[in-house]
C-alpha positions in Angstrom: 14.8 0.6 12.6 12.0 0.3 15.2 8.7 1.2 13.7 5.9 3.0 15.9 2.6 0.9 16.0 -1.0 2.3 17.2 -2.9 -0.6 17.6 -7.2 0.5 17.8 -9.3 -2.5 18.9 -6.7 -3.4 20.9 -8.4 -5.7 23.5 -10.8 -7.4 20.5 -11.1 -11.4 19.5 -8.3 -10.1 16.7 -7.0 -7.1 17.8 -5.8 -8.8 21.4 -3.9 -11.5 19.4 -1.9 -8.8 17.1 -1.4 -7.0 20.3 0.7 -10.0 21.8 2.4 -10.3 18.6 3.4 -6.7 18.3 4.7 -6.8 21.8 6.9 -9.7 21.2 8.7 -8.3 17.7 12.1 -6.5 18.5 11.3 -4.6 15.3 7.4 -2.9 16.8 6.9 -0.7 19.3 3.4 -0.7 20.6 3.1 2.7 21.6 -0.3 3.3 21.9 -3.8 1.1 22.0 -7.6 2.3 21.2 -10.5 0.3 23.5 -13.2 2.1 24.9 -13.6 -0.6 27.8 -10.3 -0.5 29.0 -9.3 2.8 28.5 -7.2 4.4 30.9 -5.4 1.3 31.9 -2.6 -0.2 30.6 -2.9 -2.8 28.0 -1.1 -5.4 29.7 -4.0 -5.1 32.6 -6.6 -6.2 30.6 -4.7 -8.6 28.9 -3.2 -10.4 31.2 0.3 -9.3 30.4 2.0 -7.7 32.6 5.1 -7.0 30.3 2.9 -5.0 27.8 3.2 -1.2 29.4 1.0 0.2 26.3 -1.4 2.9 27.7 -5.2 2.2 26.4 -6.9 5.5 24.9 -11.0 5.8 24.6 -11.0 6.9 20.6 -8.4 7.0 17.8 -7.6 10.5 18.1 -6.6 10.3 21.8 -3.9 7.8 20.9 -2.7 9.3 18.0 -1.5 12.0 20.3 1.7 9.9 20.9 3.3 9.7 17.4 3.4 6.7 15.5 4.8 5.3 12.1 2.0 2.9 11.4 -2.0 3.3 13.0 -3.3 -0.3 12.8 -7.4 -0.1 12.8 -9.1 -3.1 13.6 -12.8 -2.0 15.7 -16.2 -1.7 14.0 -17.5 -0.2 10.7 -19.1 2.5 12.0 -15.7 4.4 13.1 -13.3 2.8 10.6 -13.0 5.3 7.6 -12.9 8.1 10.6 -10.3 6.3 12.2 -8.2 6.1 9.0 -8.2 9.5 8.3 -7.3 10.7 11.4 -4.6 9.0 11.2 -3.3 10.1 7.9 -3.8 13.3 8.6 -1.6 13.2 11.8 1.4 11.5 9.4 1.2 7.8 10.1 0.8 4.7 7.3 -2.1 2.4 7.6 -2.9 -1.0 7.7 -6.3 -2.1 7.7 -7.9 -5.0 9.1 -11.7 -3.8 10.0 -14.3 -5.5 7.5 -17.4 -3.7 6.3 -15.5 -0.7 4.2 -16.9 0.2 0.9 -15.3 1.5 -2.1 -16.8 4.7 -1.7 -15.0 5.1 1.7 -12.1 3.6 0.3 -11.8 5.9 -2.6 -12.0 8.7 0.2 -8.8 6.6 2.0 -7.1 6.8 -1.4 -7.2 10.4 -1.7 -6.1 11.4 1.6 -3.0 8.6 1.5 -1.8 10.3 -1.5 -2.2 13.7 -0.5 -0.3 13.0 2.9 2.1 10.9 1.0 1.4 7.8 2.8 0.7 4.3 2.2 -2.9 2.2 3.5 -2.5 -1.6 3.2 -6.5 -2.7 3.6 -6.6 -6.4 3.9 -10.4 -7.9 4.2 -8.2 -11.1 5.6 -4.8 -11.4 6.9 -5.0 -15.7 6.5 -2.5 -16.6 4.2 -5.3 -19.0 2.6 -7.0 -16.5 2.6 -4.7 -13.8 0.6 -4.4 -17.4 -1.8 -7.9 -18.0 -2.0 -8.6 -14.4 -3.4 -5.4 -14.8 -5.5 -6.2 -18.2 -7.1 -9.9 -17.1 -7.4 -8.1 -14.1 -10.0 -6.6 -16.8 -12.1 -9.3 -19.2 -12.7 -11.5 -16.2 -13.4 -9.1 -15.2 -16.3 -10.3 -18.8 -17.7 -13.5 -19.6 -16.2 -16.5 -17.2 -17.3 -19.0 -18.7 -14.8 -18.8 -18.7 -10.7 -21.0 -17.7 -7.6 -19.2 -16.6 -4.5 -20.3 -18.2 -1.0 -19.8 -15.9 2.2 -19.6 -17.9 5.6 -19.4 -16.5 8.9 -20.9 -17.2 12.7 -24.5 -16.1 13.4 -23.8 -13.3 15.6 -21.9 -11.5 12.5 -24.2 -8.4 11.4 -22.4 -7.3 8.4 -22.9 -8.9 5.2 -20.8 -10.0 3.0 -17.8 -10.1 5.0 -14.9 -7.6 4.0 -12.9 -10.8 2.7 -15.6 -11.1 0.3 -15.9 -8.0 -0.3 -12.3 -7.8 -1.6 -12.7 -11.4 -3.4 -15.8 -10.1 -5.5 -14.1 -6.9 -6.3 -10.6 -8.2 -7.3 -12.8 -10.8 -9.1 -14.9 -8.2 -10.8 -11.6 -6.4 -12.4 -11.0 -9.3 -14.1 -14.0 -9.5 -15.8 -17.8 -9.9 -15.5 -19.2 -13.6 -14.6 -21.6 -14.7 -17.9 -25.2 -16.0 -15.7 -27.4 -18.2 -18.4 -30.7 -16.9 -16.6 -30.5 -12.8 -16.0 -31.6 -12.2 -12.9 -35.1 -9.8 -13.9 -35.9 -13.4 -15.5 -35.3 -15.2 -12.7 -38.7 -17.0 -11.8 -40.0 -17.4 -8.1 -37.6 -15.1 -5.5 -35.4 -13.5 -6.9 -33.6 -13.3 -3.5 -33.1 -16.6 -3.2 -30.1 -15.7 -6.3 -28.2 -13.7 -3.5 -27.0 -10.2 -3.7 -24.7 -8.9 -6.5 -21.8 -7.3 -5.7 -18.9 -6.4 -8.3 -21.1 -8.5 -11.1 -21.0 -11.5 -8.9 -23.4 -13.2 -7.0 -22.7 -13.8 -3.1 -24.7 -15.6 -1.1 -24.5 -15.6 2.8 -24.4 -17.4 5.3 -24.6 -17.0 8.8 -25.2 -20.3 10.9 -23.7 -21.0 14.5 -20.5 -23.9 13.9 -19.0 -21.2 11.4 -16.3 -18.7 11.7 -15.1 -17.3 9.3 -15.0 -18.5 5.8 -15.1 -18.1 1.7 -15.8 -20.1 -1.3 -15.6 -19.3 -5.0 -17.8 -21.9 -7.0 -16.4 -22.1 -11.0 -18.6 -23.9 -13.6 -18.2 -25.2 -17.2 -20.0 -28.1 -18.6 -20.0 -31.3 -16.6 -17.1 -29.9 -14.3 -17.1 -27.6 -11.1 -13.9 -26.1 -9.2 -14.4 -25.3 -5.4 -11.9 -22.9 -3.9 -12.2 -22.5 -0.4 -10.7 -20.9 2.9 -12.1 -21.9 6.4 -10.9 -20.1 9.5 -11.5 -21.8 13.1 -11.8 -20.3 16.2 -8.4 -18.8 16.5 -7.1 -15.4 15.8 -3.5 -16.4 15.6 -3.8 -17.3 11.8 -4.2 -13.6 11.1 -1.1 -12.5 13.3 1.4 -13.1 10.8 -0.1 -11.6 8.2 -0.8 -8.8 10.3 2.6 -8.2 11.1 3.8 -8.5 7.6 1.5 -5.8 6.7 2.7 -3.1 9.4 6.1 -4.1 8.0 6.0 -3.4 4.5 2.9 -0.4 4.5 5.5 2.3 4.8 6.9 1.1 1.7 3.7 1.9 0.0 1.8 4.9 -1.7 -2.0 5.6 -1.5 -4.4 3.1 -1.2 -3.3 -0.9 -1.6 -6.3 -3.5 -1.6 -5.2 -6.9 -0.3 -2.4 -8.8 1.9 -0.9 -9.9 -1.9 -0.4 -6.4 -2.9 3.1 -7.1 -0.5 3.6 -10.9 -1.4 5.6 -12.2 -3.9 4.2 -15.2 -6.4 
């Protein structure tokens, strides 16, 4: 069976790369592509592929005019959670790839899957170090009551933390609250400088040109630390696999699904 794929931010750093991909699996059809820029043409134009004959639509609801099985968001923020719910409500699963989504707007996401009786697949990261980072970062937590969380990304990225920490704090936070020695209304000096809280954990951001992308939960007990890290470099084919796992197994799913793991086997 061929699914139907919508891809929005189609002509993006990630979004071009899963583009490619989709093309090139006998198993996806890209049927229909969301970039404001290049709308109007056909996707191969402005990617330099001829052999990709997917027209280019201005906004999300313009593409989802041609039907699809599975609406792929990856553009800004700002029009995600819109985005999403257009597309639910015209029948297709989602996967999500956008960062910057809250749990207020995915709570919304939640309803409205169920309610159509689909499935959303919202992965902050499709890296597979990423999906193990997060994953590995839930089982030390189980044994480790103290960690910070360390959120890395270029200086040109505006939103803070990044969705993968987003999901690593939350995911984090189920599993239990991280014990701090000082509370925070004690702390002496800035307070700031004992970053943001976010799911009961501390995050602290960074944002430096030489950095992509990139995560790191810091564990501590007495006179022993455990760094777990994921570094992404300039690339967006790391995330194409995961991608393309996701659009795969989302119609499988019902309601809302946090994380690429949710479809992994460990």
């Amino acid at each position: 069976m061929t699914l139907k794929v919508c891809l929005a931010g189609a002509t993006g750093w990630a979004g071009s790369e899963l583009a490619c991909g989709i093309a090139a699996s006998a198993d996806l059809e890209l049927v229909a592509a969301v970039s404001r820029r290049h709308a109007g043409q056909l996707l191969g134009e402005a990617l330099g592929d001829a052999s990709i004959a997917t027209p280019v639509f201005a906004n999300a609801v313009e593409a989802l005019a041609a039907p699809c099985d599975v609406f792929v968001e990856y553009t800004h923020p700002d029009t995600a959670r819109a985005n999403v719910l257009a597309a639910l409500e015209r029948g297709a699963h989602v996967v999500v790839g956008t960062s910057g989504l809250g749990d207020e707007d995915y709570a919304q996401i939640d309803a409205a899957a169920r309610k159509q009786g689909r499935g959303v697949l919202a992965c902050g990261n499709f890296a597979l170090t990423a999906v193990l980072l997060i994953k590995f970062s839930e089982m030390a937590a189980k044994i480790l009551p103290q960690w910070e969380i360390i959120d890395y990304a270029y200086a040109g990225k505006p939103d803070a933390p990044s969705g993968t920490v987003r999901e690593l704090a939350t995911r984090m936070g189920k599993v239990r609250q991280p014990r701090l020695e000082v509370p925070l209304e004690e702390t002496r000096g800035l307070r700031e400088t004992r970053g943001g809280t976010l799911a009961g954990s501390q995050v602290h951001a960074v944002r430096l040109p030489g950095f992509v992308l990139g995560a790191e939960t810091l564990f501590g007990l007495p006179d022993q630390t455990l760094s777990i890290r994921h570094n992404a470099g300039g690339s967006a084919k790391p995330y194409v696999d995961g991608a393309l796992l996701a659009i795969r197994k989302v119609p499988g799913l019902l309601g809302l699904h946090r994380g690429l793991d949710a479809v992994l086997e460990f």
